[in-house]
C-alpha positions as MATLAB code, in Angstrom:
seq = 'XXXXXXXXXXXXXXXXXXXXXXXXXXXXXXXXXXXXXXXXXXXXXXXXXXXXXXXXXXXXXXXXXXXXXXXXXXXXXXXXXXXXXXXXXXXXXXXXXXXXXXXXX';
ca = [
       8.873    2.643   14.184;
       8.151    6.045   14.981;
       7.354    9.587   13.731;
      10.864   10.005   12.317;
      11.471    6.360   10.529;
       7.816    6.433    8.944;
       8.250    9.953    7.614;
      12.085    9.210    6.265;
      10.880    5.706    4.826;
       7.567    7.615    3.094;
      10.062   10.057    1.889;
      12.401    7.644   -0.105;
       9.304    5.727   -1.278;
       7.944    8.777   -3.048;
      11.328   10.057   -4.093;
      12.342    6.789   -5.715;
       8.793    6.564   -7.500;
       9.290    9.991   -9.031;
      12.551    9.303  -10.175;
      11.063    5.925  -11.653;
       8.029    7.960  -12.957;
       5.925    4.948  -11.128;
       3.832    7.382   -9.589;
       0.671    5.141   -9.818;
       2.450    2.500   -8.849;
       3.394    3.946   -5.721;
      -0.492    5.294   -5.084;
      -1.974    1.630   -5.677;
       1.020   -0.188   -2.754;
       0.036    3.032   -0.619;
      -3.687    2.058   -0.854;
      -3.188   -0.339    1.289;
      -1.477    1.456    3.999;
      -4.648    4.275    3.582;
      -6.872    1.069    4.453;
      -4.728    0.160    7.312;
      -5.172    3.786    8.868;
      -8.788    3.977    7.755;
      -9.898    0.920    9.601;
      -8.262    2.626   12.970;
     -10.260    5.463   12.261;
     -13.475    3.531   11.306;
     -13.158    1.520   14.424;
     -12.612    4.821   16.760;
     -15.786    6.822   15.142;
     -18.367    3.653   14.611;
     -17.033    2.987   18.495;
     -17.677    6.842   19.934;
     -21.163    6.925   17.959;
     -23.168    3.146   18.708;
     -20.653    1.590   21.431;
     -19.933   -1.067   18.713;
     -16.920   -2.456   16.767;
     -16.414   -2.960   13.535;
     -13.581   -4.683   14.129;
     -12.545   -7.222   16.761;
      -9.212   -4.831   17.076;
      -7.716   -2.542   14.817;
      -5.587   -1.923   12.941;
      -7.214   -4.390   10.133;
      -4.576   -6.488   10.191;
      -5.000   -6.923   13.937;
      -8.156   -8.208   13.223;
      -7.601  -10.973   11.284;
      -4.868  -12.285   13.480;
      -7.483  -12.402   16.348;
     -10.238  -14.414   13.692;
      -6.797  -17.091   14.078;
      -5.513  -16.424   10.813;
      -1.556  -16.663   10.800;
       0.713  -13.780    9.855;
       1.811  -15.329    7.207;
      -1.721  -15.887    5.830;
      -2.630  -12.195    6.330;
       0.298  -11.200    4.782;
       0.039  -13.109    1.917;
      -3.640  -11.788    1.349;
      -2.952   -8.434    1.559;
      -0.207   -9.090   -1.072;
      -2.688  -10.576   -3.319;
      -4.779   -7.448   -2.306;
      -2.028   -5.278   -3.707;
      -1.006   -7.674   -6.779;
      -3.662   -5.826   -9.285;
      -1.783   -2.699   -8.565;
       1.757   -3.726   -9.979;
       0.920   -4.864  -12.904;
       3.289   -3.658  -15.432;
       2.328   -0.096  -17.683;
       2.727   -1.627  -20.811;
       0.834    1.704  -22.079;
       4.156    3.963  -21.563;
       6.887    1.448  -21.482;
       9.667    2.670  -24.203;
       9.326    0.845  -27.313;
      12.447   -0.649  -28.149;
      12.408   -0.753  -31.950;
      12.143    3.219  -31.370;
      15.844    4.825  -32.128;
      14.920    8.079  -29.838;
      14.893    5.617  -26.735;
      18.304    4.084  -27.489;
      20.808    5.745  -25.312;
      23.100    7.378  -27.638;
      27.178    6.724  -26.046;
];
């Protein structure tokens, strides 16, 4: 996917969040696409500086598909990764014995 798709895709995402008001939510699943990028840039400065990798390849996930783990397996872990993230806001969920958040029709 290039440029164009990312950006468009990135877009929605943060449209449909604020329109949701799941902000957070949205910063904890991006979290793991800041690691994803990190780890590329990680690899290219610890790489320029010592001649040494951090990582056998990056990006991260790259990496643990070369230690022989399957895709499904690294998948899987970075969902469990993410899982602490989208845990419901039971703080500002509407109450529902509260009249003012009954729609009125």
């Amino acid at each position: 996917m290039g440029d164009t798709g990312s950006l468009a895709l990135g877009g929605l995402l943060a449209g449909l969040s604020v329109t949701t008001k799941t902000e957070l939510l949205a910063v904890g699943l991006g979290a793991l696409f800041v690691a994803e990028a990190a780890s590329v840039l990680i690899q290219v400065a610890v790489f320029r500086a010592s001649r040494r990798r951090v990582f056998r390849m990056a990006p991260m996930h790259h990496h643990f598909e070369l230690r022989r783990w399957p895709e499904t397996v690294v998948i899987i872990r970075f969902w469990l990764v993410a899982r602490p993230t989208l845990a419901p806001d039971h703080e500002h969920a509407p109450d529902p014995d509260d009249a003012s958040t009954v729609l009125q029709g």
